[in-house]
C-alpha positions as CSV (number, residue, x, y, z in Angstrom):
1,X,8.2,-2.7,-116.9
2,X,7.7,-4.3,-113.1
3,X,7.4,-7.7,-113.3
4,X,4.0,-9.2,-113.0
5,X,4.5,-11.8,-109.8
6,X,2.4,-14.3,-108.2
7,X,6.0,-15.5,-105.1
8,X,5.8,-12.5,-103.2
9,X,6.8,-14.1,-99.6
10,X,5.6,-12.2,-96.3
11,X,8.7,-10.9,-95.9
12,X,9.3,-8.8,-98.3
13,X,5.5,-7.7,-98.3
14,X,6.6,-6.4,-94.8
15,X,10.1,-5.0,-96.2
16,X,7.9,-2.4,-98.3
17,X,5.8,-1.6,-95.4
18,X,8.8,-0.8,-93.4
19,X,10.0,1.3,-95.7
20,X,10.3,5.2,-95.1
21,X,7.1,6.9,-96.3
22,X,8.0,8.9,-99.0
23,X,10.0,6.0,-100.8
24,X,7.5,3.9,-100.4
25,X,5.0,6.4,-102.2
26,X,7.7,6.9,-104.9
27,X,7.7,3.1,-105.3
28,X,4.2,2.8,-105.8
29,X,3.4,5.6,-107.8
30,X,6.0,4.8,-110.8
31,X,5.0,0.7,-110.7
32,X,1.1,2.9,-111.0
33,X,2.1,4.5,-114.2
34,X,3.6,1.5,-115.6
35,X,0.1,-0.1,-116.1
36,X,-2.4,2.9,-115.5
37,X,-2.9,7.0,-116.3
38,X,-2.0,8.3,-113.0
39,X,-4.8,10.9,-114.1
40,X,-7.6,8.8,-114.4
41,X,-9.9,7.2,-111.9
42,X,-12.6,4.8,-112.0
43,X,-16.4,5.2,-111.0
44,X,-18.6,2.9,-109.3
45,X,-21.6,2.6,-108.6
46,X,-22.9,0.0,-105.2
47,X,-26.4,-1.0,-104.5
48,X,-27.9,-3.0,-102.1
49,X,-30.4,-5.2,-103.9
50,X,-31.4,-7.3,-100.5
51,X,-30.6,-5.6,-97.3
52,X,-30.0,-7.2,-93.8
53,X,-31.0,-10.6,-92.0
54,X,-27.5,-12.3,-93.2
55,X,-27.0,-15.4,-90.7
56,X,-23.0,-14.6,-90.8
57,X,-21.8,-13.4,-87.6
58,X,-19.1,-11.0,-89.9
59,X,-18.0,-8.4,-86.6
60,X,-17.9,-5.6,-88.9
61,X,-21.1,-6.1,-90.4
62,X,-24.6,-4.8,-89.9
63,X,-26.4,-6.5,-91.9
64,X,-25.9,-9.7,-89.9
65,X,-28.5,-10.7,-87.6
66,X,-26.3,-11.2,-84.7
67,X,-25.8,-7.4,-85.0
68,X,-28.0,-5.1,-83.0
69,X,-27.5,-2.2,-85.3
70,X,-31.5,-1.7,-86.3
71,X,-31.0,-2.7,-90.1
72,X,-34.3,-4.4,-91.6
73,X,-34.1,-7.1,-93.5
74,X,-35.7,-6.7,-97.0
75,X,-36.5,-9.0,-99.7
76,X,-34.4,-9.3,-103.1
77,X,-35.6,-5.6,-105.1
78,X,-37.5,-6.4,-108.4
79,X,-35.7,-6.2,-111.3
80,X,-37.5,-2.7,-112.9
81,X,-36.0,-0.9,-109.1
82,X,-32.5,-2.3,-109.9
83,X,-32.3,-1.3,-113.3
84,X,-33.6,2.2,-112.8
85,X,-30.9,2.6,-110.1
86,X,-28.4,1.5,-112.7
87,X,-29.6,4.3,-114.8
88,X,-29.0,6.8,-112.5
89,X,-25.9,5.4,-111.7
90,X,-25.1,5.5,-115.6
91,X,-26.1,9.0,-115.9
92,X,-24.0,10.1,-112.9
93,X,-20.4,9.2,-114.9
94,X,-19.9,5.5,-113.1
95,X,-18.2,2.4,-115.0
96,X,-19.1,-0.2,-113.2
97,X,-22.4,-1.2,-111.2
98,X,-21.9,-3.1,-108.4
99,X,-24.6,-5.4,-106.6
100,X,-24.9,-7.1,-103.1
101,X,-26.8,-9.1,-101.2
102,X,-26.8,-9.7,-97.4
103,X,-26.4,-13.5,-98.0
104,X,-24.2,-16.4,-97.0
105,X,-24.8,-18.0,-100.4
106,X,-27.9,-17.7,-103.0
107,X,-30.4,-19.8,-103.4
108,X,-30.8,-21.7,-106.4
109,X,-34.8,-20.1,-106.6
110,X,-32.8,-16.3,-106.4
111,X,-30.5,-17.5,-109.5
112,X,-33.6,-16.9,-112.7
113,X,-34.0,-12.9,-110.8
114,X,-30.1,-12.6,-110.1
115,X,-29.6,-13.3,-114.2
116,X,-32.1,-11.2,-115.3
117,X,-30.5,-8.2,-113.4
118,X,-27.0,-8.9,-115.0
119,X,-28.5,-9.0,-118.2
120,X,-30.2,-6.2,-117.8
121,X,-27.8,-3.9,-116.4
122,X,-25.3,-5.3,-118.9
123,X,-27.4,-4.2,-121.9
124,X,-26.9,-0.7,-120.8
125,X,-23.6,-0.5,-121.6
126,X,-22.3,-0.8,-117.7
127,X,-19.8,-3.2,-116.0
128,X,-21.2,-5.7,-113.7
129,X,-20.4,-6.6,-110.4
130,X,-22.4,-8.8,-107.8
131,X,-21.5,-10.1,-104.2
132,X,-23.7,-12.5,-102.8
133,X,-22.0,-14.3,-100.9
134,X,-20.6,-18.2,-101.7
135,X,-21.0,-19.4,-104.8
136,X,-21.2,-23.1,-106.1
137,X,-19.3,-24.1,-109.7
138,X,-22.8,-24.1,-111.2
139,X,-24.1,-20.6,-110.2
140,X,-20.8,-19.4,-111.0
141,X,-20.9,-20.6,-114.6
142,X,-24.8,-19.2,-114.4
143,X,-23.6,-16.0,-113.9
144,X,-20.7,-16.2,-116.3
145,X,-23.2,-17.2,-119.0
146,X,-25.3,-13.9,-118.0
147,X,-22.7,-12.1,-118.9
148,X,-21.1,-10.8,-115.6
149,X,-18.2,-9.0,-115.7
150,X,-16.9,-9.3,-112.3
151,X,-17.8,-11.2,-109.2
152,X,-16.7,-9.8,-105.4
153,X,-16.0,-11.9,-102.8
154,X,-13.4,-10.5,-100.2
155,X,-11.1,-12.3,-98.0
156,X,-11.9,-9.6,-95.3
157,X,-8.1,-10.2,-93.5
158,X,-4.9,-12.6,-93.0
159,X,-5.9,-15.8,-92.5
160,X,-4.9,-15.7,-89.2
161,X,-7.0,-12.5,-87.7
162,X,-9.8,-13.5,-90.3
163,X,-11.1,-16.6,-87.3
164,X,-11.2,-13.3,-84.7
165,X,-13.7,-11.7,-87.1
166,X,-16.2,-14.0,-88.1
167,X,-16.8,-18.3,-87.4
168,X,-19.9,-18.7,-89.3
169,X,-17.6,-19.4,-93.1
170,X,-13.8,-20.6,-92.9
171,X,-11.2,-18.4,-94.9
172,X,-10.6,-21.4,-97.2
173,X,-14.8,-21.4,-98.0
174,X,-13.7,-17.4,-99.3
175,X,-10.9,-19.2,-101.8
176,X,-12.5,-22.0,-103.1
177,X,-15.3,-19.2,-103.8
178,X,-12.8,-17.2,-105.6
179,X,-11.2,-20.4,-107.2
180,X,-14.9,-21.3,-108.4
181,X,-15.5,-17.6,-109.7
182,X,-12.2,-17.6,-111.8
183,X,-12.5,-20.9,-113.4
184,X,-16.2,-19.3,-114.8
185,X,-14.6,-16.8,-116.7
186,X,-15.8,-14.3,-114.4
187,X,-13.1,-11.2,-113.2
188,X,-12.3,-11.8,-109.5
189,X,-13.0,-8.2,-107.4
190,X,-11.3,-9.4,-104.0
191,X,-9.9,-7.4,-101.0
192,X,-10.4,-6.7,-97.1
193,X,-10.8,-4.4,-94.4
194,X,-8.2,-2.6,-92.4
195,X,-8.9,-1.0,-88.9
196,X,-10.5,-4.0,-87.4
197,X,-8.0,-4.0,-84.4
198,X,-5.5,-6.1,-86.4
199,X,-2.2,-5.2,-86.5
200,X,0.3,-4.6,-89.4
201,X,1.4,-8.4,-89.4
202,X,-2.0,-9.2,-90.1
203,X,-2.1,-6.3,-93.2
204,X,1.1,-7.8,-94.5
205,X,-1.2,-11.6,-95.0
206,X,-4.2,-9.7,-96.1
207,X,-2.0,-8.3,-98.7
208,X,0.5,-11.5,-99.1
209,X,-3.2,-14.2,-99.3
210,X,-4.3,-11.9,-102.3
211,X,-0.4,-11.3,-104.4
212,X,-0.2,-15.0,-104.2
213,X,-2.9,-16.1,-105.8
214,X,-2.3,-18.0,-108.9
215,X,-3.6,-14.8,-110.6
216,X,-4.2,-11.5,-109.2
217,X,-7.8,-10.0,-108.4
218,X,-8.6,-7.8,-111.4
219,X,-10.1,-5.4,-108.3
220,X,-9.0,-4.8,-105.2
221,X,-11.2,-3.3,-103.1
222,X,-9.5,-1.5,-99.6
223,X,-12.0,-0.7,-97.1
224,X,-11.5,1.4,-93.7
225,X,-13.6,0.0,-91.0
226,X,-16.8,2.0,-90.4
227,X,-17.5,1.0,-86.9
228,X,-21.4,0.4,-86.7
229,X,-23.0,0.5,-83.1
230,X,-24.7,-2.7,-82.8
231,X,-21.8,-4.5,-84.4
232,X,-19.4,-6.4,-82.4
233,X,-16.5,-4.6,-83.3
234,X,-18.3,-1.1,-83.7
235,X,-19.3,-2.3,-80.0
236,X,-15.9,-3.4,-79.3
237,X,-13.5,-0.3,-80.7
238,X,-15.9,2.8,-79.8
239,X,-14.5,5.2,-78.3
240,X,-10.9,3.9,-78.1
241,X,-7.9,4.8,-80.9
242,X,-8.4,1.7,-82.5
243,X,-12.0,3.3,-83.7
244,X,-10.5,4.5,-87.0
245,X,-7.4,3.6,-88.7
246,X,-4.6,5.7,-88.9
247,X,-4.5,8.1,-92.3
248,X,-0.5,6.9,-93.1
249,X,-1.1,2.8,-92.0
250,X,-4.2,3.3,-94.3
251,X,-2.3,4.8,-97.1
252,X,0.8,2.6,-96.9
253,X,-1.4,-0.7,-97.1
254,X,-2.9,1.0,-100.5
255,X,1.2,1.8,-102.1
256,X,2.0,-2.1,-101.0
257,X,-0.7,-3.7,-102.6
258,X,-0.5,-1.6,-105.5
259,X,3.5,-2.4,-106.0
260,X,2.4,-6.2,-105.4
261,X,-0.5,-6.1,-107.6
262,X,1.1,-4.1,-110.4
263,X,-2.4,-4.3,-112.8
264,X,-5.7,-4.4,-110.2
265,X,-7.7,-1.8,-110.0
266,X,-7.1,-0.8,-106.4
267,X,-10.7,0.8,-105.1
268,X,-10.9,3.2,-101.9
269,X,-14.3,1.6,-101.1
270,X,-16.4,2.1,-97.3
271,X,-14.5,4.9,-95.0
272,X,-13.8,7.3,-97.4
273,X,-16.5,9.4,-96.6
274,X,-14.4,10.0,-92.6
275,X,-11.0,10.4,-94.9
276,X,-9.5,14.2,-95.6
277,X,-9.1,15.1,-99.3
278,X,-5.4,15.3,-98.0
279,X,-5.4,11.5,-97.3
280,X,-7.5,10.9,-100.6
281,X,-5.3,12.7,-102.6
282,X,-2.1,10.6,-100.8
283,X,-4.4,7.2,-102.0
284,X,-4.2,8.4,-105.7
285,X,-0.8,9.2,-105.3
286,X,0.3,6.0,-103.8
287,X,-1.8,3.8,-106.9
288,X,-5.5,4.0,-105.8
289,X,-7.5,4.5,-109.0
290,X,-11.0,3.1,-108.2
291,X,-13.5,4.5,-105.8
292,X,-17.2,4.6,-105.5
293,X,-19.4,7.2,-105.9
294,X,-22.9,8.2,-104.6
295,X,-23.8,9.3,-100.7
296,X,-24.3,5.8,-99.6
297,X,-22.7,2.2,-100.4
298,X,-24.4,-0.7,-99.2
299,X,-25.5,0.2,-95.5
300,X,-22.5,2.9,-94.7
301,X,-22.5,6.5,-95.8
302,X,-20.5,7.9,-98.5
303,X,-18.4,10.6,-99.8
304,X,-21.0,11.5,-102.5
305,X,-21.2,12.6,-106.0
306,X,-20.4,16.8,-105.3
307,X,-18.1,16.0,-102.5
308,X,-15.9,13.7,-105.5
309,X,-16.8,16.0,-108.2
310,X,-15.1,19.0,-106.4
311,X,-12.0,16.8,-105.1
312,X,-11.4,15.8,-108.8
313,X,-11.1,19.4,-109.7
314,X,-9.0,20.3,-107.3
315,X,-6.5,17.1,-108.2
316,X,-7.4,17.6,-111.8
317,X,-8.3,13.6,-111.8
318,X,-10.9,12.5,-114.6
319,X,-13.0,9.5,-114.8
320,X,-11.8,6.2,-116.0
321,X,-12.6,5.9,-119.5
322,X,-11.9,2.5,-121.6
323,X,-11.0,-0.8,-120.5
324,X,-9.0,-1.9,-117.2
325,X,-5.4,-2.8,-117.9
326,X,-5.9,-6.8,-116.6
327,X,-8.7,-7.2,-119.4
328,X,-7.6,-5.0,-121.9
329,X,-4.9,-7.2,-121.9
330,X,-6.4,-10.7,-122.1
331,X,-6.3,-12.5,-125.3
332,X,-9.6,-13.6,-126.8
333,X,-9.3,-17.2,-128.4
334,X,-9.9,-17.5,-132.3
335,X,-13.3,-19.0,-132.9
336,X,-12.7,-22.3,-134.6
């Protein structure tokens, strides 16, 4: 069995990147079957449950209100529209319902809403997932006590590129979020964004930041840029190669973190819906076993429900069904 490790250095993070394509795949896809059915992938389900007016200047982003991409801001959705979305969501075949909000951190007044919603998606029988930005020790532990399953914050890139993307939050803010989320109780859901003009050095820290911490991100969420006019880099990278990642960079950052991250769930999440089944099907192959479903995610189009329903056929994949390996696994203390 691979070794579950916590020391990978950058260098040999960038070894495996170096290495020749189909090795690399090999690699990946036996450490995959070591912890996962290499049949089976995961469903879920992202809405966005207050839309637009974030005050980060995030370059990829638009939802933020330094982008001029003609998102409206909305209030926080009533608890009664959330849950029926997470009925649909339920009947449509997904695991896990994910939430977000287009904030830099929730208000303690947004917190009494927020835990209704996790209760009440919860009681359904679903997995729950919020982003909402930053999150102090007590709203963490708030959202533990809800019940929430999982809590996604993303580190977006290395720490060195990350300062090029955004200056409104420092990359350590994004740990000491994650540090406050995992001493809750709450699963971490972490990852980044690739195609953002940042070059393979920079993939090997995103990668490296999230191997290294002191436990790895039950999810690991890999997003393809989807360049938004309006948006500084959407501005910035239309109509020049940079626009859209290359299919084989894209697929080889998926095999490395899953051979560094033996037992995350590793999610294709936003540009998907641009990707050919061909690279899809290379994703799966290289340990990619998470994706969501539906024809939109937050404010970016998506694959949709058909679309994934045929591509599953044809790769005879099947929906996740049970527990994820990293919780399956946990040991639940003895009640004294």
């Amino acid at each position: 069995m691979t070794q579950i490790r916590t020391d990978w250095t950058r260098d040999e993070i960038a070894t495996l990147f170096d290495l020749p394509f189909t090795e690399l795949l090999f690699q990946a896809a036996s450490v995959h079957r070591e912890y996962h059915p290499p049949e089976q992938v995961q469903l879920c389900t992202l809405l966005s449950i207050k839309t637009g007016g974030c005050p980060e200047d995030c370059g990829y982003c638009s939802q933020s209100v330094k982008a001029d991409s003609g998102v409206e801001a909305t209030k926080l959705m009533d608890v009664r529209s959330v849950l029926q979305s997470a009925a649909q969501a339920k009947d449509a075949g997904s695991q896990r319902f994910c939430m977000g909000a287009a904030w830099r951190n929730p208000k303690d007044r947004d917190m009494p809403a927020i835990v209704e919603i996790v209760k009440g998606v919860r009681s359904m029988g679903l997995e729950t997932c919020m982003t909402l930005g930053m999150l102090t020790p007590k709203q963490a532990d708030m959202l533990a006590e809800a019940g929430l399953d999982y809590y996604n914050h993303n580190i977006d890139s290395s720490p060195e590129y990350y300062e090029r993307v955004i200056s409104t939050r420092k990359f350590e803010e994004r740990i000491e979020t994650l540090d406050h989320v995992r001493n809750s109780g709450i699963n971490v859901c972490s990852g980044g964004i690739v195609g953002m003009g940042e070059t393979r050095e920079d993939r090997v820290g995103f990668v490296h930041t999230l191997a290294t911490l002191p436990q790895h991100p039950e999810s690991v969420p890999v997003n393809a840029l989807v360049p938004v006019k309006g948006t500084v880099l959407g501005d910035m990278l239309a109509d020049t190669p940079m626009a859209k990642i290359d299919d084989i960079e894209f697929v080889r950052t998926v095999a490395v973190a899953r051979i560094t991250m033996p037992m995350s769930m590793v999610r294709l999440s936003a540009g998907r819906e641009s990707m050919s089944d061909a690279a899809q099907a290379l994703c799966f192959m290289a340990g990619a076993n998470s994706i969501f479903t539906g024809d939109k995610l937050l404010t970016a189009p998506n694959a949709g429900d058909d679309s994934d329903a045929m591509l599953f056929e044809r790769l005879g994949l099947t929906a996740l069904k049970g527990e994820e390996p990293m919780r399956a696994c946990k040991v639940v203390e003895p009640a004294e």
